[in-house]
Structure formats: structure tokens, C-alpha cells
C-alpha positions as CSV (number, residue, x, y, z in Angstrom):
1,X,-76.5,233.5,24.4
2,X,-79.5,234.4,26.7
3,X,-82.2,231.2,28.2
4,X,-84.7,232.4,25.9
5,X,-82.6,232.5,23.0
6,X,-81.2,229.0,23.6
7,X,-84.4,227.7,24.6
8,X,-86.0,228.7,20.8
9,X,-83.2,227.3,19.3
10,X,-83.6,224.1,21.0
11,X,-87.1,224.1,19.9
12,X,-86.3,224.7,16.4
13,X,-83.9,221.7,16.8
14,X,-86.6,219.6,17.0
15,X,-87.8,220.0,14.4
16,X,-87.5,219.3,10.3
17,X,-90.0,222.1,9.4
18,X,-90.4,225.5,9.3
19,X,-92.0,226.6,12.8
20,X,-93.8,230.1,13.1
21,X,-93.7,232.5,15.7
22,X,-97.1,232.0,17.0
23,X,-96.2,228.2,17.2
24,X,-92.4,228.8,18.7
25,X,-94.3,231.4,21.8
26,X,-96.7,228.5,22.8
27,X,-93.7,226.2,22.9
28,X,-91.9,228.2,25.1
29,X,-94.8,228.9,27.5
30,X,-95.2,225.1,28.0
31,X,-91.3,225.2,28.8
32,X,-91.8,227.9,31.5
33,X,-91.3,230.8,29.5
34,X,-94.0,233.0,28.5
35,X,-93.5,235.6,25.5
36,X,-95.6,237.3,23.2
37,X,-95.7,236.2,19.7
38,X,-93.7,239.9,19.1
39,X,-91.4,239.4,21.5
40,X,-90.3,236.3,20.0
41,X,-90.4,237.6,16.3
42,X,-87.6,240.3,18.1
43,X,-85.8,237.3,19.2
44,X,-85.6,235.1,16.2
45,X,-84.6,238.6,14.2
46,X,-81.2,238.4,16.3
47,X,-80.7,234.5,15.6
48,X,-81.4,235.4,11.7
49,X,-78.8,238.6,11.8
50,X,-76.2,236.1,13.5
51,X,-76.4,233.2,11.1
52,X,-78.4,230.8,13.5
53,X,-81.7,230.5,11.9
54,X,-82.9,231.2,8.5
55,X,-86.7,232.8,7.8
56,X,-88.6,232.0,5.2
57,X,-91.1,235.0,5.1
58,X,-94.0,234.6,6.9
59,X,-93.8,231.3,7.4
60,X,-91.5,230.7,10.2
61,X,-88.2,229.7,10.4
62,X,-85.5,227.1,10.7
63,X,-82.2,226.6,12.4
64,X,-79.3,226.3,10.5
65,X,-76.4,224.4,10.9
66,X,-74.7,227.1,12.3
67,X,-77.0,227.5,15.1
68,X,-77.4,223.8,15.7
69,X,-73.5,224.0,16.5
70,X,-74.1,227.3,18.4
71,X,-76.8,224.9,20.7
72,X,-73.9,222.2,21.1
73,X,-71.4,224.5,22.2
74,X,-73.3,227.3,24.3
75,X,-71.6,228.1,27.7
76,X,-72.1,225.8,30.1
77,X,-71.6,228.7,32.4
78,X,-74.5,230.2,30.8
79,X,-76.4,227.4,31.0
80,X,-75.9,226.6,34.8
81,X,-78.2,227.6,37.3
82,X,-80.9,226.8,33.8
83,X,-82.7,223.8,36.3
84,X,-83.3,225.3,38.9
85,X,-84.6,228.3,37.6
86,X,-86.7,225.6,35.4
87,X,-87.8,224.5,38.7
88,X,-89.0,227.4,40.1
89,X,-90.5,228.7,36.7
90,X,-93.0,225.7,36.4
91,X,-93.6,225.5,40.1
92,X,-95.0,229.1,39.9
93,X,-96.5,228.9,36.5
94,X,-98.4,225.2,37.5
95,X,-101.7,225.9,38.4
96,X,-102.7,222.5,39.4
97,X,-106.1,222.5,42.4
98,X,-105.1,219.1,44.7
99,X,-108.3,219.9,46.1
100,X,-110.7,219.7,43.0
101,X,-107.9,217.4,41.0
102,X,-108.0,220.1,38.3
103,X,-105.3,222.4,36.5
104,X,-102.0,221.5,35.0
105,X,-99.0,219.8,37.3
106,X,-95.5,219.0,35.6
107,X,-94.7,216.1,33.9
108,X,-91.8,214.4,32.8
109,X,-91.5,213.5,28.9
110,X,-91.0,209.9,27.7
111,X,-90.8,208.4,24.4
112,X,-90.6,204.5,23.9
113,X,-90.2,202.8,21.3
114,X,-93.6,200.8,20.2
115,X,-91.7,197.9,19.6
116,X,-90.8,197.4,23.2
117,X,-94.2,199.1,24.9
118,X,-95.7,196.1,26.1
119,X,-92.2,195.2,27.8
120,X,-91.9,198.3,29.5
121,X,-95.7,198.7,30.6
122,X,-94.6,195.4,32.0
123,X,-91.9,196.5,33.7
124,X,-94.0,199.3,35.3
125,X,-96.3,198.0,36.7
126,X,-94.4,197.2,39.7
127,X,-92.8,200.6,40.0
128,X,-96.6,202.0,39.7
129,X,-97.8,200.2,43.1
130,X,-95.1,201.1,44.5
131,X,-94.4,204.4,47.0
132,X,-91.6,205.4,44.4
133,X,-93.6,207.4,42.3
134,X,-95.6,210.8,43.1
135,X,-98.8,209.1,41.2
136,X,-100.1,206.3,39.4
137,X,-101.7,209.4,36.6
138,X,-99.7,209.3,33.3
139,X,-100.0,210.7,30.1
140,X,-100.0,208.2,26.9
141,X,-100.0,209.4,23.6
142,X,-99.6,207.2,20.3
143,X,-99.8,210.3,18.1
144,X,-99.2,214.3,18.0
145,X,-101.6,215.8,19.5
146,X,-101.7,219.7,19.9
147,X,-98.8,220.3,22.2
148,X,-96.4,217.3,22.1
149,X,-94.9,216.0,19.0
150,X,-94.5,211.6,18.9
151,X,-92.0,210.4,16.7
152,X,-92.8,207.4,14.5
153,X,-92.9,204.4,16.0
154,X,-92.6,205.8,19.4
155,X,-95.5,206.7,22.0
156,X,-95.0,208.8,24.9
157,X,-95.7,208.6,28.4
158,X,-95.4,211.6,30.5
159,X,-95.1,210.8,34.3
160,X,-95.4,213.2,37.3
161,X,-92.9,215.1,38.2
162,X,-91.9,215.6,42.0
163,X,-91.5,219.4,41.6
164,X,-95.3,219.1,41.2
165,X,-94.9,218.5,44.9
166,X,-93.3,222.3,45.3
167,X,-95.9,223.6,43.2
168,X,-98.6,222.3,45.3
169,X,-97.1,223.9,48.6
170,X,-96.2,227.2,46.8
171,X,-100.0,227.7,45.9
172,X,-100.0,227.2,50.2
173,X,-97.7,229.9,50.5
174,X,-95.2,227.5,51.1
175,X,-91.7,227.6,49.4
176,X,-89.7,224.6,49.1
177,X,-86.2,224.4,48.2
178,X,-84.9,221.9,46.1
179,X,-81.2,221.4,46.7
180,X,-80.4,217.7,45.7
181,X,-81.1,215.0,43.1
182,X,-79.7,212.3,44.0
183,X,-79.5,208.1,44.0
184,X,-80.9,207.1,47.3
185,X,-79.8,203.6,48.7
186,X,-82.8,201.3,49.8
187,X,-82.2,199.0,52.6
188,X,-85.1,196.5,54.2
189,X,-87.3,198.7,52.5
190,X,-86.4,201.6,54.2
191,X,-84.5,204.8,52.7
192,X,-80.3,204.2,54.5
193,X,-78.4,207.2,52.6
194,X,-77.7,208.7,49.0
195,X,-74.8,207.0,47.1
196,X,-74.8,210.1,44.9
197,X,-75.8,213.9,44.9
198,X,-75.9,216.4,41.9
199,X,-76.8,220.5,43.3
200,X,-79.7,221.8,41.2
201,X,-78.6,225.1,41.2
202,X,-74.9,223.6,39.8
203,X,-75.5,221.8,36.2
204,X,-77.5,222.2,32.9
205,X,-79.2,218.8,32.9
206,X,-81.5,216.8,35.1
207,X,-79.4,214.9,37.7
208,X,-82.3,212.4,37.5
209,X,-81.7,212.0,33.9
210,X,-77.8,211.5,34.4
211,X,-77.8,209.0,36.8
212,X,-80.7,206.9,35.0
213,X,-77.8,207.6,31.9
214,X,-75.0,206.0,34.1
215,X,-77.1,203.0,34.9
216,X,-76.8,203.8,38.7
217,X,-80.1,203.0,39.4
218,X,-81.2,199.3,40.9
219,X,-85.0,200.0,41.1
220,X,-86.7,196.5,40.6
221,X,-84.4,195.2,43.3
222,X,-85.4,197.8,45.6
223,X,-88.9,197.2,45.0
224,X,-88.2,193.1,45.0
225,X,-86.2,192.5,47.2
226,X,-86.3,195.8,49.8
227,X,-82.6,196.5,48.8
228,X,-81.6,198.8,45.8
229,X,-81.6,201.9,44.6
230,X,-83.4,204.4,43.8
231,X,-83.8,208.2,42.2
232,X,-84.5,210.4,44.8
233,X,-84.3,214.6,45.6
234,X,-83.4,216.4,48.8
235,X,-85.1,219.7,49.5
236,X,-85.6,221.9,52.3
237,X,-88.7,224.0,54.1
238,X,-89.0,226.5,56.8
239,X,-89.5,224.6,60.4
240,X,-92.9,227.3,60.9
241,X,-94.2,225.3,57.8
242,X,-93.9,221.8,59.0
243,X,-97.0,221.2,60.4
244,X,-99.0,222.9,57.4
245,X,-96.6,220.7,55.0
246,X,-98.1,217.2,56.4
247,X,-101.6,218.5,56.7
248,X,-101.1,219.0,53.0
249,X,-99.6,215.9,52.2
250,X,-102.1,214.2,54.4
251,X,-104.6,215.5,51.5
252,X,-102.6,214.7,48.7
253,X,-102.3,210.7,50.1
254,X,-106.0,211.6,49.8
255,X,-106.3,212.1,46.1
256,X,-103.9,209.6,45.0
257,X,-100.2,211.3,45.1
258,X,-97.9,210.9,47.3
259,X,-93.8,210.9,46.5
260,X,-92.7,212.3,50.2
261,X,-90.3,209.2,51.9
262,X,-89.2,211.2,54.8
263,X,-89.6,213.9,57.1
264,X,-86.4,215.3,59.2
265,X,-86.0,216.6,62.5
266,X,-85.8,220.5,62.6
267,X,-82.3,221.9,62.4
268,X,-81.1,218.3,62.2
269,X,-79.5,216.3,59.6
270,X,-81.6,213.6,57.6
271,X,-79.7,210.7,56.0
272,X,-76.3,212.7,56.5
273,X,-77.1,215.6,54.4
274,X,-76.7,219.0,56.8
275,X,-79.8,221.3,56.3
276,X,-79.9,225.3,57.1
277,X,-80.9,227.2,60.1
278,X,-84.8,226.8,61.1
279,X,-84.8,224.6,58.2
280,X,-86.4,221.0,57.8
281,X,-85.1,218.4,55.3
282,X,-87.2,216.0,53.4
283,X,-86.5,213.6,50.6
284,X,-89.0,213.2,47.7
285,X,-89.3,210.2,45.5
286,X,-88.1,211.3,41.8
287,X,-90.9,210.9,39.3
288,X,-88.1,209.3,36.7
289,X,-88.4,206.3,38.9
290,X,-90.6,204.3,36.4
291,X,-88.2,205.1,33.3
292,X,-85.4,204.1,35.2
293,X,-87.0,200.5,35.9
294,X,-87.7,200.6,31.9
295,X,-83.5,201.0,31.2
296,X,-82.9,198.7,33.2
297,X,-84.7,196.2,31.3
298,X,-82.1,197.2,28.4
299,X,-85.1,199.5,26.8
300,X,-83.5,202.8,25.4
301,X,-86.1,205.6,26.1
302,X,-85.6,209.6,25.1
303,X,-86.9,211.7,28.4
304,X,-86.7,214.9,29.0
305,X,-87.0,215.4,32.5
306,X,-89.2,218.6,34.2
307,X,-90.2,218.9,31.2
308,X,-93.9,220.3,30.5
309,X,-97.4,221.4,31.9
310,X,-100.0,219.2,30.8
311,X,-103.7,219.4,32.4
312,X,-104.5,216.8,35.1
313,X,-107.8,216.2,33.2
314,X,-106.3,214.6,30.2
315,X,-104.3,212.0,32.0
316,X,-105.4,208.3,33.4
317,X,-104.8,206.0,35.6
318,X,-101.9,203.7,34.8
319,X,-104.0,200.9,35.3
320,X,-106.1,201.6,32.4
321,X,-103.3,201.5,30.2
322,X,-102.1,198.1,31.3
323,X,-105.9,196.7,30.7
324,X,-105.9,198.0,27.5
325,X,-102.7,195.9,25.6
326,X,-103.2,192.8,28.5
């Protein structure tokens, strides 16, 4: 089973309706893959001829229960390699100006239930004023709108993600390499090593979204105390681009983002972690920070992390949120 096969059938799965094709191609471009509404009739032909979904004329479709067994068991060897290809895919795609504030960066997907929203705004609060997010911008929905679906009694938040951070050098010319996501230890306030690592180019899922999973994370104490821990990515750039990397992050400080917790020394470890030749490591905050806090506080959220882009016009200010339910 090929990415863009799995990734319709994973949109379908969402889903208890019958979904056209029109509907299924703008899906997929907001995941990173971008298909005309043809090419995607060709695909779903295949996934009717092998069981997996089921048309209903002109319609649409929906998966069966075949193919929603077909999604449980696909390859993992098919499927490795799938994040950091999602990584590179949006950074490309992202056309988001730091400059002029405008176009769409990537966000990670959150949905809480509205039961426990005040609680976790709450809880956030703190995380948002502190440097272990890439921005205090969020998306908030309390209904469908026309590209995200919120289930009932849910409202989603979508936060930045730090591979906004490689998009924004890549529009420089710049090409960052994002090896590591990781749980970075927090000492005096200060970044002391990572207490666990998961390769992006070596699993299926978010490392991010495992370790928030395995309750690994101790963000409020970092941010209370100085001491904890918290999610965190390693990624590499060319030593020629050093120098044009902090001018640009100088800007971004500028107009409110930030997310970069250390620079290395050229050819020269950082925190332990070797890097390559003429290489330069840095470790970037991970924008899953906030929703870690949130499970911590024994909320249960549903994120999907790298997950969409969504125009930097249409989001606001944390702050603003937090006024309006105080």
C-alpha cells in the first residue's frame, strides 16, 4: 500500500459519511499531498476493486471494514520514513511570509474535551509565556469550519509546529535537517541533555506524540521550578548558514516566534549528540509542549502532531482566548 493510498484511507476513517473526491483531494493537500480530483478518483478505483472502500455513485465513498483493517495492519516498513517525508512535504509546501506575518505555517491538531477547556486554558497559560513554545498564535475552533472537522463536545486548538521553523529557513534557501525528537532534561533553567531520542526518518508516528503518550514529559516543573522536562527536536544546518540562520531568527524574536534553545559549535557536539561534517546542531523547542502540560493535568486530548497548513491570518493571540472564558 502506497502513502497516498493509506493516507485517503485514513481520511475516510474519519469519517461516518460518504466523502467525495473533490472533498478527499483538498484533504490531502492540507496533509502535504497534492492531487487532482482525477487522480484521486484513479486511486479510490483501486481501493473499490480491492474491497477497501465502497462507492456510492457519484457521491463519494466510504471505507469498509475491510479497509479499516487494511489501515490497522499496513506495513510498518511501508510506513517508515512517512514523518519525515511529512516533514519535508509541508516545510516546502508552507508558504508562510515572517516578514509580512502572512501565508500558512504548520500547526499541530488538538481536540479537548469542552468539559475540561477552562482547565487546560488554565494550564496553558504558563506554557504560553514561557520560551517552550515557537508562538503564543493558536488556532481555536468550537465548530467545523471549512477545513477541520470538531467533534461534539470537543474544540480544537491547533498550536505551531517547530517544522514551521524549517519552513521559514527553506524559503531562505536554507535547509535544515531534522534528525531527533526527543525529551530534553531542564536543569536551573537551562537545557542539560535529552533523556530520550526517537530518529524521524525511523518511525511512523510523531516521537513528540509518543513520549507525551508515555507520560515522560515534566513540563510545569520545568517551567516552575527550572527542573523538568521537556519535548524538544535536534536538527542540523550547514556551518556556511550559521550566521544567516540567527539573522533570521533575530527577525522572527521580532514578530513574536521564537522556539530555537540552542545554538552549537560548528563540527562539535551539542548536549552529547554528535553532528556531521561542516554541520551545526541546534535544538528547537517542540510545539506539543502546551498539550503535554494539558496531560499532565490528567486531561485526555486527541492530537495529531505535524498535522496541517492553516493561514496565519486566521489565528490569535493566546491571550485573547484566556480573556474571553476569564
Amino acid at each position: 500500500m502506497n502513502r497516498t493510498i493509506l493516507a485517503i484511507l485514513k481520511i475516510l476513517s474519519k469519517e461516518n459519511k460518504i466523502i467525495g473526491s473533490k472533498e478527499i483531494a483538498k484533504r490531502l493537500k492540507m496533509h502535504g499531498i497534492n492531487l487532482s480530483e482525477r487522480t484521486v478518483r484513479y486511486h479510490l478505483k483501486i481501493l473499490d476493486e480491492r474491497g477497501l472502500t465502497k462507492a456510492f455513485g457519484k457521491e463519494g465513498r466510504i471505507i469498509t471494514e475491510k479497509g479499516r483493517k487494511e489501515l490497522e495492519t499496513a506495513s510498518t516498513v511501508e510506513k517508515i520514513g512517512f514523518i519525515i517525508n511529512k516533514i519535508e512535504t509541508l516545510s516546502y509546501l508552507s508558504d508562510f511570509n515572517i516578514d509580512a506575518l502572512t501565508g500558512r505555517l504548520i500547526l499541530n491538531i488538538t481536540y479537548i474535551p469542552e468539559s475540561k477547556l477552562k482547565k487546560a486554558l488554565k494550564v496553558m497559560e504558563n506554557i504560553f509565556q514561557s520560551p517552550y513554545v515557537m508562538s503564543d498564535k493558536i488556532l481555536f475552533l468550537e465548530k467545523n469550519n471549512e477545513f477541520i472537522i470538531v467533534p461534539e463536545e470537543h474544540v480544537c486548538i491547533g498550536t505551531v509546529c517547530s517544522v514551521t521553523l524549517n519552513a521559514i529557513l527553506l524559503k531562505h534557501g536554507i535547509h535544515i535537517i531534522s534528525k531527533f525528537g526527543g525529551v530534553l532534561e531542564i536543569r536551573d533553567g537551562k537545557p542539560y541533555r535529552f533523556g530520550a531520542l526517537i530518529s524521524y526518518d525511523g518511525t511512523s508516528l510523531d516521537p513528540l506524540e509518543i513520549f507525551i503518550r508515555g507520560k515522560m514529559t515534566d513540563v510545569m516543573g520545568a517551567i516552575k521550578n527550572g527542573s523538568g522536562r521537556v519535548l524538544a527536536s535536534f536538527r542540523e544546518l550547514p556551518i556556511v548558514c550559521l550566521d544567516k540562520v540567527k539573522e533570521i531568527y533575530s527577525i522572527m524574536r521580532q514578530k513574536g516566534f521564537q522556539g530555537i534553545l540552542m545554538f552549537g559549535e560548528p563540527n562539535q557536539p551539542l548536549l552529547d549528540i554528535p553532528v556531521g561534517m561542516d554541520r551545526v546542531g541546534i535544538i528547537v523547542v517542540g510545539g506539543l509542549n502546551p498539550i503535554a502540560a494539558i496531560e499532565e493535568s490528567a486531561i485526555r486530548t486527541y492530537t495529531s502532531a505535524i498535522s496541517t497548513l492553516y493561514d496565519c491570518q486566521d489565528m490569535v493571540d493566546f491571550k485573547k482566548i484566556i480573556q474571553n472564558f476569564k
